[in-house]
Backbone as a chain_set.jsonl record, in Angstrom:
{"seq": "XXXXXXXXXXXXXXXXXXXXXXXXXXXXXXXXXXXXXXXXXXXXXXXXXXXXXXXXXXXXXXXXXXXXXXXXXXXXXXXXXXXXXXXXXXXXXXXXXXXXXXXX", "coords": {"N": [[63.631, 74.186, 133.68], [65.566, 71.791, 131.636], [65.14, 70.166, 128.974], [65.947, 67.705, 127.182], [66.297, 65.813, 124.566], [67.064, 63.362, 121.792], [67.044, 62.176, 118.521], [67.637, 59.488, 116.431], [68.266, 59.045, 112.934], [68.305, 56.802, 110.551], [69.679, 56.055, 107.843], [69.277, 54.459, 104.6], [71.714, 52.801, 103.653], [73.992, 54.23, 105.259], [76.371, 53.178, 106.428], [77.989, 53.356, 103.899], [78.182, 55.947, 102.409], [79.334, 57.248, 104.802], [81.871, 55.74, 104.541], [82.29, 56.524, 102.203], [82.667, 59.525, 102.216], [84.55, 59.524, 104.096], [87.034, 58.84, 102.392], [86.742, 60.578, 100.321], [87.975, 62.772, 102.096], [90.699, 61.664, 103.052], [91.961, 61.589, 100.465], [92.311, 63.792, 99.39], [94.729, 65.766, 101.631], [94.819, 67.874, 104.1], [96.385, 70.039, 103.752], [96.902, 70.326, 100.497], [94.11, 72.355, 100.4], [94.693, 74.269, 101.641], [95.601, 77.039, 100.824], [98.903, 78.646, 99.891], [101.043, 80.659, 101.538], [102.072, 83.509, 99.221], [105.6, 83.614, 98.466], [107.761, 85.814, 100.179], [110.536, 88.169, 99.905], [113.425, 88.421, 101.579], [114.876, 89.858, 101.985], [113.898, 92.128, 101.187], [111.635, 92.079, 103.471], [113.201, 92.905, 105.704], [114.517, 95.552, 105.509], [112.148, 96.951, 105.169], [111.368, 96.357, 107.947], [113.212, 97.681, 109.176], [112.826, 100.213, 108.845], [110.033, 100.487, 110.031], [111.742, 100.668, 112.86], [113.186, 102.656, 112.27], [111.328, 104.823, 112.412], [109.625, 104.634, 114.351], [111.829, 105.109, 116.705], [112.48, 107.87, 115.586], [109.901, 109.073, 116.386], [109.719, 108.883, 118.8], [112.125, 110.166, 119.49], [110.925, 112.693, 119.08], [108.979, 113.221, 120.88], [110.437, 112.91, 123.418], [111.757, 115.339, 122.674], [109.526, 117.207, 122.527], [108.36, 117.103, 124.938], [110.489, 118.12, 126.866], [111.023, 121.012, 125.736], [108.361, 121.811, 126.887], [108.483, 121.707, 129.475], [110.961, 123.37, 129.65], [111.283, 126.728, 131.217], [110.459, 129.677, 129.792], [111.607, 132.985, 129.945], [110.56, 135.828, 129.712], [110.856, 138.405, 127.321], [113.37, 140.992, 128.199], [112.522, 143.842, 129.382], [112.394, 147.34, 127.225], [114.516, 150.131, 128.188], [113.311, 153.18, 129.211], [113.504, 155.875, 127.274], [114.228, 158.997, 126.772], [112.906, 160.627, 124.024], [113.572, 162.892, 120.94], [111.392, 163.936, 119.342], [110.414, 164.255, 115.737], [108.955, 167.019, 113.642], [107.428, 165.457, 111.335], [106.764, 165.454, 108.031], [104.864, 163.217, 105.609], [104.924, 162.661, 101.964], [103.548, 161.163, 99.51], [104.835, 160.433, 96.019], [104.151, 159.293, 93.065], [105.768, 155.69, 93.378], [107.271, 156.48, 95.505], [107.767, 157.781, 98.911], [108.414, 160.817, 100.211], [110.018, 162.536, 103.109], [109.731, 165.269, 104.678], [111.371, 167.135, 107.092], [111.095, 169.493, 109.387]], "CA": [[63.833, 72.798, 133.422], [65.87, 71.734, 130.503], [64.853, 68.842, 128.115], [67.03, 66.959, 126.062], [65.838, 64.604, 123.725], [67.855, 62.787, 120.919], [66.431, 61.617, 117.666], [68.358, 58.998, 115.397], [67.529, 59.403, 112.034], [69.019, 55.772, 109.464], [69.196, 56.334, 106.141], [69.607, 52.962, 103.996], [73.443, 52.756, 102.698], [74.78, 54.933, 105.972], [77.686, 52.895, 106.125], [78.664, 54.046, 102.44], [78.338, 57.582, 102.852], [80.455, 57.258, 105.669], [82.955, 55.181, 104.308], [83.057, 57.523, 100.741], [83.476, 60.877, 102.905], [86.302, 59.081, 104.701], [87.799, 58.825, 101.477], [86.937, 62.209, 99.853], [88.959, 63.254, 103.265], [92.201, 61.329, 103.248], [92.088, 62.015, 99.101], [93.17, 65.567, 99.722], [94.595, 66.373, 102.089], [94.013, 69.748, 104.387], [97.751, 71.232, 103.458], [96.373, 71.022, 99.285], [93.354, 72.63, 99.811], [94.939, 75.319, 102.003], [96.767, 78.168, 100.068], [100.271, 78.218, 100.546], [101.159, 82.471, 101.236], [102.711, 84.067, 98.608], [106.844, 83.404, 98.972], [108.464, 86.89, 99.962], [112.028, 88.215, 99.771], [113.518, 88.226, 102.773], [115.813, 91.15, 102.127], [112.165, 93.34, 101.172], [111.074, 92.596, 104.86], [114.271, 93.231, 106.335], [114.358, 96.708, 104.885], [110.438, 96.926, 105.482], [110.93, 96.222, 109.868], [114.592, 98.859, 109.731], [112.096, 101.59, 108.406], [109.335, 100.696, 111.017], [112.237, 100.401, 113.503], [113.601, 103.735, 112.575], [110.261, 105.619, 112.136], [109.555, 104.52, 116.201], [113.253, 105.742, 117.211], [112.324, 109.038, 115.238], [108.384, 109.415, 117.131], [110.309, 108.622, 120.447], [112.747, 111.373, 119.924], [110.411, 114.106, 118.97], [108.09, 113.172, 121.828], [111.096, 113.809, 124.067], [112.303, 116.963, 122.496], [108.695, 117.967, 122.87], [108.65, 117.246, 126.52], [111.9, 118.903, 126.993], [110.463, 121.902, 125.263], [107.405, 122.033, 127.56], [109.556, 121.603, 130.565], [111.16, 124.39, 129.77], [110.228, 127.714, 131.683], [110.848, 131.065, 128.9], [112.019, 134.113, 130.332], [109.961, 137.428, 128.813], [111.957, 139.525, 126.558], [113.532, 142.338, 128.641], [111.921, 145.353, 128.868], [113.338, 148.328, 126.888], [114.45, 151.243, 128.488], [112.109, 154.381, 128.756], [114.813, 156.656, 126.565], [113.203, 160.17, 126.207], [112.959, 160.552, 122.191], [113.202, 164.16, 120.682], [109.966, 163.97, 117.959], [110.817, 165.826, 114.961], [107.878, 167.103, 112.704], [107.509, 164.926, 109.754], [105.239, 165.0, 107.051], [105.217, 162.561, 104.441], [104.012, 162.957, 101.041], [103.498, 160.231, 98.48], [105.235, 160.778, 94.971], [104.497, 158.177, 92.494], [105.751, 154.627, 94.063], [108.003, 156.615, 96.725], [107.089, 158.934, 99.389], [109.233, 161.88, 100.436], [109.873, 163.018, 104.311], [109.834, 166.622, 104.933], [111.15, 167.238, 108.567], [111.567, 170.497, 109.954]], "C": [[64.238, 72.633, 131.964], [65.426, 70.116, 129.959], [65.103, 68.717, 127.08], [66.141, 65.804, 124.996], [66.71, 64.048, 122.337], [66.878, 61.977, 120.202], [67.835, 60.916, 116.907], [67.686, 58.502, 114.396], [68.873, 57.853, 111.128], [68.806, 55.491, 108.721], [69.822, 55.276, 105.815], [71.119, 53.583, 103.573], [74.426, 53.523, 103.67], [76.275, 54.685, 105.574], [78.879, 53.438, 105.116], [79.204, 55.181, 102.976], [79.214, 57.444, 103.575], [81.718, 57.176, 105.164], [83.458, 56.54, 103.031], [83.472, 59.138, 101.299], [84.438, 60.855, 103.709], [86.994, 59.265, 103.614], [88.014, 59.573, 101.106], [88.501, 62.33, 100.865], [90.339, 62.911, 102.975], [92.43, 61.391, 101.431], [92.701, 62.946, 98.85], [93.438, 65.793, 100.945], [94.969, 68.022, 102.629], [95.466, 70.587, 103.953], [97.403, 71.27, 101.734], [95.041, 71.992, 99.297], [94.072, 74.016, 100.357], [95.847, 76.37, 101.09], [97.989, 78.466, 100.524], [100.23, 80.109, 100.348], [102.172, 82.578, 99.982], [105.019, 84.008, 99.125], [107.744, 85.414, 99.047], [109.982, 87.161, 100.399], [112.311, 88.886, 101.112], [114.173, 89.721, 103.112], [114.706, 92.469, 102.09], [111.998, 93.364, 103.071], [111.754, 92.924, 105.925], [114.275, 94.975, 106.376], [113.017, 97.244, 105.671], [110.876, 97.275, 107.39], [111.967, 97.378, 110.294], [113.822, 99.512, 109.613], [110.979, 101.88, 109.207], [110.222, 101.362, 112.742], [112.325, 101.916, 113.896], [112.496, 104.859, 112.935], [110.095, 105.637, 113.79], [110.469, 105.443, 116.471], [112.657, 107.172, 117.188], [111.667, 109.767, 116.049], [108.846, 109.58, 118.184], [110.694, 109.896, 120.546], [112.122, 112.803, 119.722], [109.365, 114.317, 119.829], [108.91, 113.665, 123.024], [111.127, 115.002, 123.743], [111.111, 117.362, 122.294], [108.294, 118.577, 124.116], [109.455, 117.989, 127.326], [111.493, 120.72, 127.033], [109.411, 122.704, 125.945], [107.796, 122.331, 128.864], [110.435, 122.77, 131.099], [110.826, 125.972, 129.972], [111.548, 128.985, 130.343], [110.775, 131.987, 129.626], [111.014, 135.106, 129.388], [110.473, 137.731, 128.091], [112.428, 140.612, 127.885], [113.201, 143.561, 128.009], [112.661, 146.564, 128.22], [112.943, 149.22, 127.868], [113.759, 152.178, 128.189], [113.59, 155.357, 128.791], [114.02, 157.902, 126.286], [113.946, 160.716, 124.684], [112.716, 162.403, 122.042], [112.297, 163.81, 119.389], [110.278, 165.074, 117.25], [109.552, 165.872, 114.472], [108.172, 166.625, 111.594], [106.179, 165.168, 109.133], [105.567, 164.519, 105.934], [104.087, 162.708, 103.567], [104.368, 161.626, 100.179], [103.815, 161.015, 97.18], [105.472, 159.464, 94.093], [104.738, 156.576, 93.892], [106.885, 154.906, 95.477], [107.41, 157.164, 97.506], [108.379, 159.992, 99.828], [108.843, 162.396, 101.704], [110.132, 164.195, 104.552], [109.963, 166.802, 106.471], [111.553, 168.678, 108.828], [112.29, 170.623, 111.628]], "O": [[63.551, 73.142, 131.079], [65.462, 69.107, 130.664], [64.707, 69.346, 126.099], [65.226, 65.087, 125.402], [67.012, 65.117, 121.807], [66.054, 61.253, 120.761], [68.885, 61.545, 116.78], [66.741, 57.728, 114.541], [70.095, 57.996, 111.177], [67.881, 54.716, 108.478], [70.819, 54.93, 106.449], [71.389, 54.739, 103.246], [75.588, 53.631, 103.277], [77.073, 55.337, 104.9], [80.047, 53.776, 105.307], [80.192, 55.412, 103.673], [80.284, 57.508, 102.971], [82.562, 58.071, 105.201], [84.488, 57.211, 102.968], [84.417, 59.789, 100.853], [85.121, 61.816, 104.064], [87.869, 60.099, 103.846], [89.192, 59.93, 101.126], [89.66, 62.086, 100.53], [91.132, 63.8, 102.664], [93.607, 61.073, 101.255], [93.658, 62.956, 98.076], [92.452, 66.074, 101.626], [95.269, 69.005, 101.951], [95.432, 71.816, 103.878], [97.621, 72.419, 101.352], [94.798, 72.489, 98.197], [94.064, 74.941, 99.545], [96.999, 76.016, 100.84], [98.097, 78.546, 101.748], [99.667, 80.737, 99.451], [103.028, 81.707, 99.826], [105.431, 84.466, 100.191], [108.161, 86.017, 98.059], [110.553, 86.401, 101.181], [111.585, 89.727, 101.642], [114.038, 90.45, 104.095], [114.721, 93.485, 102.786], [112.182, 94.346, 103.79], [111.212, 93.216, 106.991], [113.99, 95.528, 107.438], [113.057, 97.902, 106.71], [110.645, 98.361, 107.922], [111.847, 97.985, 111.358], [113.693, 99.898, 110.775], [110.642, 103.056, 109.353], [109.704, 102.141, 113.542], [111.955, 102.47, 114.931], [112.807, 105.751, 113.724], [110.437, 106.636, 114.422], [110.101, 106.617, 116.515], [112.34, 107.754, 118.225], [112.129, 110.793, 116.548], [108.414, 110.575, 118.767], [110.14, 110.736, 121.256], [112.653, 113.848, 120.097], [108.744, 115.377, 119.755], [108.47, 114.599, 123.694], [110.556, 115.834, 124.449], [111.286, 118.338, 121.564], [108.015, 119.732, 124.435], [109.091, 118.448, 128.409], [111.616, 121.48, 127.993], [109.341, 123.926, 125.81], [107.335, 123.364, 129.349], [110.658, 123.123, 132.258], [110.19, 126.547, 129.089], [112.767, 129.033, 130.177], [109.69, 132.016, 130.206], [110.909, 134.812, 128.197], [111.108, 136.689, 127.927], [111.46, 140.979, 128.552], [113.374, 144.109, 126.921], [113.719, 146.81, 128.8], [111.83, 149.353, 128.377], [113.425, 152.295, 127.01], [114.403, 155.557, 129.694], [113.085, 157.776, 125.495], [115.096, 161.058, 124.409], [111.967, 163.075, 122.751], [112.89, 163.346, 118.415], [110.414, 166.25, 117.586], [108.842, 164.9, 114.731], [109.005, 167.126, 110.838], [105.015, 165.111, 109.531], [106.381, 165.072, 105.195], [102.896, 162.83, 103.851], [105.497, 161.141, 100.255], [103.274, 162.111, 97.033], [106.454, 158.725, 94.172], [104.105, 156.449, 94.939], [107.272, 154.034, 96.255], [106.234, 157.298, 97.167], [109.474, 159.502, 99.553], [107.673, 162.754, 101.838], [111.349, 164.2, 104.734], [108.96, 166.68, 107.175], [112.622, 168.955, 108.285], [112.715, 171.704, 112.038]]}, "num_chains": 1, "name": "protein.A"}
């Protein structure tokens, strides 16, 4: 159960008050108190929305050519041939900053 009740509270001189915060009110009004934005150059935000514009374009196309990329199935390397190798005997020696191959 909800219960409402209303009190009125009448302070001597209401009327006034009233009347002088009407006045305050239409004294100023609400477009002085508000701050007007800053005035900016039109050619700045022109510039400013091409560079968002392009930056998108850019994201787009490297999201494709990632997709693309993924999409694509890679082949192995081909296997080398099994080539039978003649093995010589080496032996390497270090000399200073070279080394030297001795093969017989």
């Amino acid at each position: 159960m909800i219960l409402r009740t209303h009190t009125t509270v009448k302070a001597p001189g209401g009327r006034a008050l009233a009347a002088m915060t009407l006045l305050a009110c239409l004294a100023f009004p609400a477009a002085a108190q508000q701050q007007l934005p800053a005035p900016r150059d039109n050619a700045t935000e022109i510039i400013q929305l091409q560079n968002r514009i392009q930056r998108q374009q850019f994201e787009q196309q490297q999201q494709l050519n990632r997709q693309i990329d993924r999409q694509q199935v890679t082949q192995p390397p081909a296997p080398r041939p099994q080539v039978p190798t003649f093995r010589q005997n080496c032996q390497i020696t270090l000399s200073g900053n070279t080394y030297v191959r001795n093969c017989r």
